[in-house]
C-alpha positions in Angstrom: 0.0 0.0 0.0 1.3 3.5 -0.6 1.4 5.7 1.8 3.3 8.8 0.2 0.3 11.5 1.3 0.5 13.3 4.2 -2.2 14.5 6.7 -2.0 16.3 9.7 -3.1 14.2 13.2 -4.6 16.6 15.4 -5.3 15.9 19.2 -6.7 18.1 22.2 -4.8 18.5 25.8 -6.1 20.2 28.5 -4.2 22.5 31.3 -5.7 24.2 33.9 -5.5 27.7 34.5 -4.6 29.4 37.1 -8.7 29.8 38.6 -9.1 25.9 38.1 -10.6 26.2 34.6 -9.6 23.8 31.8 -8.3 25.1 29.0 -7.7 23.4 25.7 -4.6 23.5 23.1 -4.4 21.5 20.1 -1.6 19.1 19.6 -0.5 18.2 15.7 1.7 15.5 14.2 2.0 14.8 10.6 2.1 11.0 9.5 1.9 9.1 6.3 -1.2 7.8 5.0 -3.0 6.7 1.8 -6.4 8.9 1.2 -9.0 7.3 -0.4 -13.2 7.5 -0.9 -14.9 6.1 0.2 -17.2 3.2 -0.7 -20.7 3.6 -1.7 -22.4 1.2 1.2 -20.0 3.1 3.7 -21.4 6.4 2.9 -25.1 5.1 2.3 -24.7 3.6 6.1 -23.0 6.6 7.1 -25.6 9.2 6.2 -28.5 7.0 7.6 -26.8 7.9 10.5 -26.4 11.7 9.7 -22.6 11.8 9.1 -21.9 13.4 5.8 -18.8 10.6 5.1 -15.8 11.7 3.1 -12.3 9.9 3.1 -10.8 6.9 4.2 -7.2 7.4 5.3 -4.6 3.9 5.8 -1.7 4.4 7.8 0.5 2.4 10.4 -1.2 1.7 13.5 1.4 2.5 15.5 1.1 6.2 14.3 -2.5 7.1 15.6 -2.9 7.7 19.0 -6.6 8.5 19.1 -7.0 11.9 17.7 -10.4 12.8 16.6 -9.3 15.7 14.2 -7.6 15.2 11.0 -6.4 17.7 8.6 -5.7 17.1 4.9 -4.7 20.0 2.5 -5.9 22.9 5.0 -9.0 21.6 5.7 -10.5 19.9 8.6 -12.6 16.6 9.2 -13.7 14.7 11.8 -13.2 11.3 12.7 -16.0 9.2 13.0 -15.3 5.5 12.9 -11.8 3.7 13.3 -10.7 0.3 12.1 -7.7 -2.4 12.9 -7.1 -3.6 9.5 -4.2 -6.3 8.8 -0.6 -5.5 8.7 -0.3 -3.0 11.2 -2.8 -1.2 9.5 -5.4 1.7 11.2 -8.0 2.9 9.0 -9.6 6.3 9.8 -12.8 7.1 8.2 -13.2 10.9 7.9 -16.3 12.9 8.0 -17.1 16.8 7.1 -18.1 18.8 10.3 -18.6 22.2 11.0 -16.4 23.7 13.7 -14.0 20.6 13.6 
């Protein structure tokens, strides 16, 4: 599988101020991946369930660490449904969502 593209992991931590309040900054890695579309069933299923579906990305499993935010060419999508393929092998399938 090729995995020459490159999108842009993006994760949440949280600090606390200085009144106790949690505050969140955004954490971003960039890892190698293979972007494709989805299938046809996939996104039929997906928008019975109101997610407007719109890539799958491959990549090592080693390389995602649970980040719900993934960025490919500037813009943002959501992650809505993760899967432990063969080989090592984490598939990430990507949804459109507003304020993501």
């Amino acid at each position: 599988m090729d995995r020459s593209e490159i999108a842009v992991l993006i994760g949440k931590t949280y600090k606390e101020d200085a009144i106790g309040q949690r505050i969140a900054s955004e954490t971003k890695r960039e890892v190698f991946c293979s972007i494709g579309s989805i299938s046809g069933s996939e996104k039929l299923e997906a928008g019975r369930n109101g997610i407007t579906a719109e890539y799958k990305l491959s990549m090592f499993q080693p390389d995602y660490q649970g980040e719900e935010i993934v960025e490919i060419a500037g813009r943002r999508y959501a992650v809505y449904r993760t899967y432990q393929a063969r080989n090592d092998t984490m598939e990430l399938y990507l949804e459109v969502k507003a304020g993501a």
